[in-house]
N, C-alpha and C positions, 0 to 999 in steps of 0.2 A: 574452614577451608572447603570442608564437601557441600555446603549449605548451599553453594553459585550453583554447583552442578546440577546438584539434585531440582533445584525448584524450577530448572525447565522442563524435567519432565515430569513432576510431581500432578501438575495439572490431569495431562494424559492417563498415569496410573491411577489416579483417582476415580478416573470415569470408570475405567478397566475395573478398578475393586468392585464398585456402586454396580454397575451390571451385575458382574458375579453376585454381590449379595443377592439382587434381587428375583435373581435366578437356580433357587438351591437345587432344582430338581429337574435342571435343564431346559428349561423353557412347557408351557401350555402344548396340550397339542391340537391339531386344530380340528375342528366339528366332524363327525362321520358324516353328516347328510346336512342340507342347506336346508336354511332357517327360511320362515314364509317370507314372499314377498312382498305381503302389503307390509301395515305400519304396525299392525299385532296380529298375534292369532287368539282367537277365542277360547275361551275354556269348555269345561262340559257344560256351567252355570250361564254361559254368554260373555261373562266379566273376560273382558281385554287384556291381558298379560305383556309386559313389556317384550320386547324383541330382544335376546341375548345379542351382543356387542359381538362382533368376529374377535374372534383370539387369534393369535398369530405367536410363534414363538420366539422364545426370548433370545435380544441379539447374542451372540460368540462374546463372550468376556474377552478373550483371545484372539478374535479378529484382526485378520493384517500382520501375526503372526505365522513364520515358516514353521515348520517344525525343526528345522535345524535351531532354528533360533529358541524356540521354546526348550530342548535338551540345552543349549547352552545354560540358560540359565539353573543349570542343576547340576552345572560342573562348576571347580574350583581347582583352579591350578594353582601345583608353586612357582612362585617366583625367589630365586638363591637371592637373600639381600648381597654375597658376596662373591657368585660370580651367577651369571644372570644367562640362563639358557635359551637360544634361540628358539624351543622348541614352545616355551610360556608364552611369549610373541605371537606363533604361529596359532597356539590355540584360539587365539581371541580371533585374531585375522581370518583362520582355514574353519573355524572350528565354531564359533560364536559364543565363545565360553565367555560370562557375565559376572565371574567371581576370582579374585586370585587372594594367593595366601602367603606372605613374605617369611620364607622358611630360611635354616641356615643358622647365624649368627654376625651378628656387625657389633663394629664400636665407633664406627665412623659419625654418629651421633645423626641427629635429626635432619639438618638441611641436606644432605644426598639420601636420605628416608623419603622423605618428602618431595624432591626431582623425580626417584624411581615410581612412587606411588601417581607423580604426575604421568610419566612416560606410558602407564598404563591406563590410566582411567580417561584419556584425552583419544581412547582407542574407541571412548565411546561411540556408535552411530546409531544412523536408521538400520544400515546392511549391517551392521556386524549384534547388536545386542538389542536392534529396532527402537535406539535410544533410550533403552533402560540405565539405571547407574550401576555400576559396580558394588560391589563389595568388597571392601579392600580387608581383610583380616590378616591376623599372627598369634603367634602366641606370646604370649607376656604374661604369665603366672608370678615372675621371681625365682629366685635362688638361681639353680640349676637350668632351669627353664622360661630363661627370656632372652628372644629372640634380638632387641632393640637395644645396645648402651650407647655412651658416647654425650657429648655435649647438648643439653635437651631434655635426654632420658635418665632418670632417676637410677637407680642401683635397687632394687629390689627384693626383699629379704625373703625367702622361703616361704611356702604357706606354712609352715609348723613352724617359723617364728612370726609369724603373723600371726599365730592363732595365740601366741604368750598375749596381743594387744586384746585392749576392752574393744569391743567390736566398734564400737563411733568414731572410736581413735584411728582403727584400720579402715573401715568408711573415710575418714577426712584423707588419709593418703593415699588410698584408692581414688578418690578425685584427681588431686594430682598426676598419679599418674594414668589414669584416663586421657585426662586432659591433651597430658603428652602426645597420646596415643590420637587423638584427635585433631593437635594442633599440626602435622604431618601426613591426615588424609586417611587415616585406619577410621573403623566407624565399626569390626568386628573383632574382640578378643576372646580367643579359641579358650576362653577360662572363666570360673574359676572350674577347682576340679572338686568334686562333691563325691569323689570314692570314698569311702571309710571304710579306715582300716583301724582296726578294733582292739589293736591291745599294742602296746611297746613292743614286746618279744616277738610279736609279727612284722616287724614294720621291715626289718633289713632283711630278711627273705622275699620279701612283695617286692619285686622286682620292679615293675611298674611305676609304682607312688613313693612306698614308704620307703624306701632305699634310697630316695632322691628326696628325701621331705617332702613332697608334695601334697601332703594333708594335711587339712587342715585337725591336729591333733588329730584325740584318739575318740570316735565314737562319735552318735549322731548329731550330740546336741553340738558337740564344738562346731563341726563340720557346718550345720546350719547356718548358726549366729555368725560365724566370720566368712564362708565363702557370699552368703546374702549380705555381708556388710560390703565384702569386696566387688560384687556386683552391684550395688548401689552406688557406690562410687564411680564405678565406669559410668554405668547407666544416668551421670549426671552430666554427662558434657557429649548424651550423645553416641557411646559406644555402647553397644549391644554386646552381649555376653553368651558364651556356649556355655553351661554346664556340662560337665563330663566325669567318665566315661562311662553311662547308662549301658546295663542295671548295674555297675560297680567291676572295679579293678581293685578293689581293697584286701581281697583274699586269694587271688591268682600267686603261683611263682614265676610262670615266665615272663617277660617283656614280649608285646604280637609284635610292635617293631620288628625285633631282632631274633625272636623263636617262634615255631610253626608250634602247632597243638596246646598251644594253654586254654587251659579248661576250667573253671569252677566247678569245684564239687561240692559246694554247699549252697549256695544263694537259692532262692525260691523266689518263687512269684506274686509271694506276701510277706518276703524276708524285712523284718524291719530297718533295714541297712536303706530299703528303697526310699522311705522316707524323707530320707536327705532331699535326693529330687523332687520327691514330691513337693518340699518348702521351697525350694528354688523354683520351680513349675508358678507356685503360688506366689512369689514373691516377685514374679513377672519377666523370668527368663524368658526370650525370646527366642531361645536354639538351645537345642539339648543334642551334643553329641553320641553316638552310640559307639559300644565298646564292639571291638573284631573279637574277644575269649567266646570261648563256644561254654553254655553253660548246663551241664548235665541236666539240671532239676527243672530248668525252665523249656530248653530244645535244645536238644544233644547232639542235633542233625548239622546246622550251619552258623559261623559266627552271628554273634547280634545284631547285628549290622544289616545281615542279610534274613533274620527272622523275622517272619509275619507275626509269631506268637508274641516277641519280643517289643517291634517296632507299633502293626497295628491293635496286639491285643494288649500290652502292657503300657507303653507309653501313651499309645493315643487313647485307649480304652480305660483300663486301669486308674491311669492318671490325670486325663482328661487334657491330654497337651494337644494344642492346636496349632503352636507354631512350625517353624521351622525344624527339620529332623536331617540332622548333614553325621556323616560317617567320622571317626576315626582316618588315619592316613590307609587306604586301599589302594596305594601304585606300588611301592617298594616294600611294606609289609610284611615281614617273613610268616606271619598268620595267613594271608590270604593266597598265601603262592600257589595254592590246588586249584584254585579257578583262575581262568582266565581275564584278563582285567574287563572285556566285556561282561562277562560274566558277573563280576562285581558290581558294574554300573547298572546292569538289569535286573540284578538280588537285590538292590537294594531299591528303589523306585517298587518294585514287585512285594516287598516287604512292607510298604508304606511310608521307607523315606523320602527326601526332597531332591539333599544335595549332596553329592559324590566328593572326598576330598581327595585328592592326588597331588601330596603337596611333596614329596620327597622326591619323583619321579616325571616329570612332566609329559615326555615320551607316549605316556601309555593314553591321553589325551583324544588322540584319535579315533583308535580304537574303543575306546568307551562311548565319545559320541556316535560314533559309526553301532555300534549294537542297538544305541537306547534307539535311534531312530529307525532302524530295522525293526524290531519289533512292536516298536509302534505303528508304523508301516502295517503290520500283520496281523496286530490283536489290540481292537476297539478295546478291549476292557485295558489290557496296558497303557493304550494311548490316555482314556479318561486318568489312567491315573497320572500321568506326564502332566495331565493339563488342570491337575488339580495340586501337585508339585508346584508345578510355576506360578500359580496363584497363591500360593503359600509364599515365595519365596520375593514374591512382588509385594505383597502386603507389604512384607518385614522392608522391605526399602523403602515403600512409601510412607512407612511409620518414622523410620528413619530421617526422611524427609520432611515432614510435616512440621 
């Protein structure tokens, strides 16, 4: 269903990517002083030496892009699958937001999934997204945490009864339900989760994960083998996966959702917990979401989300992730309520992520793109990094596309 859309602009991003590569260091710059003007110049020896070629630099990857439209694409709004705010709308329209995320809960099953997901991705343009595609995501993890039932959609068992299955067996219904997820216009599932949480006796205090079964059992190895089966299975009909919540929600007690100050107090920055991500990284996750816990051992200063230490030293450094890097929910949050929601959108671009999620509040949409573009406005070095954001987050659709 998203294959029509994408391949009319797949040509275009194409070109777009193929510059960028060939341009890592910004383009050549061009000569201090002009070259002879005959056909060579002589050496000390007489021998003729060829004429260096004029250099010129290398086109704008990004050319014919606004800047508005370039922030768009590093916003993601929600969209209620069950009451539907006018203010998701306005984004794409006032805003040139590129990405939405179908939050809530429905049972209304797939063909009104599938109208909504149209209603939005037919917002595509030149003005509004400069005829990029969308990203249509949700979450559908199972159990407790999936957003989609209904005629179409499967019923989905917990990841900690998921992880009772032989991992092939949960790969073969992980297709399935991919497919679901695909046959309705999604092409992002905000899952699997790759927290671990490390013993039984911890799991109904972990507010986050193991209180809701969302892990996959107990400890690294389960966590690997079944959340990479589960994303193999998406990853076959086409839907891209976020890993989460990087560096881990496995040993937090609060919920960032719903409590300000949750903190780790143990994880480090070689904690073997990190692992997990790492085999998911390897195993060819394409987006790794980052956790809002603020984590003592690593930077005790601001959630992860908004940490350079976190975002470009561990994830991108550490790990060696090149994809996409998109936040946890940063609109409604009871974690992030001490900064401003611009403030969110510009910690986290500043930090080295891509794409901003505000999937439970829409509202704050505005204001988020209104900062990122102000600042970019201000300071070249932010700006480079926006427009190295957006090429990230272009790859991943034209990969999507291809």
């Amino acid at each position: 269903m998203r294959s029509s859309r994408r391949g009319a602009t797949s040509a275009a991003l194409l070109t777009v990517l193929l510059l960028a590569a060939c341009s890592p260091g910004g383009g050549s710059s061009a000569p201090t002083s002009a070259p002879p003007s005959g056909p060579s110049a002589p050496t000390a020896t007489g021998t003729p030496t060829p004429t260096p070629a004029p250099t010129t630099d290398a086109p704008d990857p990004l050319a014919g892009w606004s800047l508005e439209q370039k922030v768009g694409q590093l916003l993601m709004v929600g969209v209620n699958v069950g009451k539907i705010d006018q203010a998701s709308y306005d984004a794409v329209h006032q805003h040139h937001v590129g990405n939405v995320f179908l939050a809530g809960r429905t049972r209304a099953g797939a063909a009104p999934v599938a109208e909504l997901v149209d209603s939005f991705t037919t917002l595509v343009s030149a003005e509004s997204t400069n005829g990029a595609p969308m990203l249509v995501s949700t979450d559908q993890e199972g159990g407790m945490v999936q957003v989609l039932r209904g005629p179409g959609f499967s019923d989905m068992p917990s990841a900690m009864e998921q992880s009772a299955l032989a991992p092939e067996e949960l790969q073969r219904q992980a297709t399935t339900w991919g497919k679901e997820l695909a046959d309705v216009g999604i092409d992002l599932n905000l899952a699997p989760v790759m927290d671990v949480v490390t013993s039984p006796e911890t799991a109904a205090t972990n507010a986050p994960i193991g209180y809701f079964e969302r892990n996959y059992g107990f400890g690294v190895t389960t966590v690997t083998s079944h959340a990479n089966a589960f994303s193999a299975g998406m990853e076959a009909h086409d839907v891209d996966v976020a890993i989460k919540h990087f560096p881990g929600l496995g040993r937090v007690g609060g919920n960032t959702d719903t409590t300000a100050g949750v903190r780790d107090t143990v994880t480090t920055r070689d904690d073997p917990t990190i692992a997990a991500f790492r085999s998911g990284i390897e195993a060819g996750a394409a987006f790794v979401m980052t956790s809002t816990a603020i984590y003592d051992r690593i930077d005790g200063s601001v959630p992860a989300a908004f940490s350079p230490v976190v975002v470009d030293g561990m994830l991108r450094g550490d790990l060696g992730f090149g994809g996409v890097v998109i936040t946890d929910d940063v609109s409604a949050a009871e974690q992030v309520q001490a900064w401003s929601p611009g403030e969110r959108a510009v910690l986290t671009v500043a930090a080295g992520g891509d794409m901003v999620l505000a999937s439970a509040d829409p509202t704050v949409i505005p204001e988020m793109a209104t900062a990122l573009v102000q600042r970019a406005q201000s300071d070249p070095a932010f700006a480079a990094k926006v427009d190295a954001a957006v090429l990230r987050v272009l790859a991943a659709k034209e990969r999507l596309g291809s």
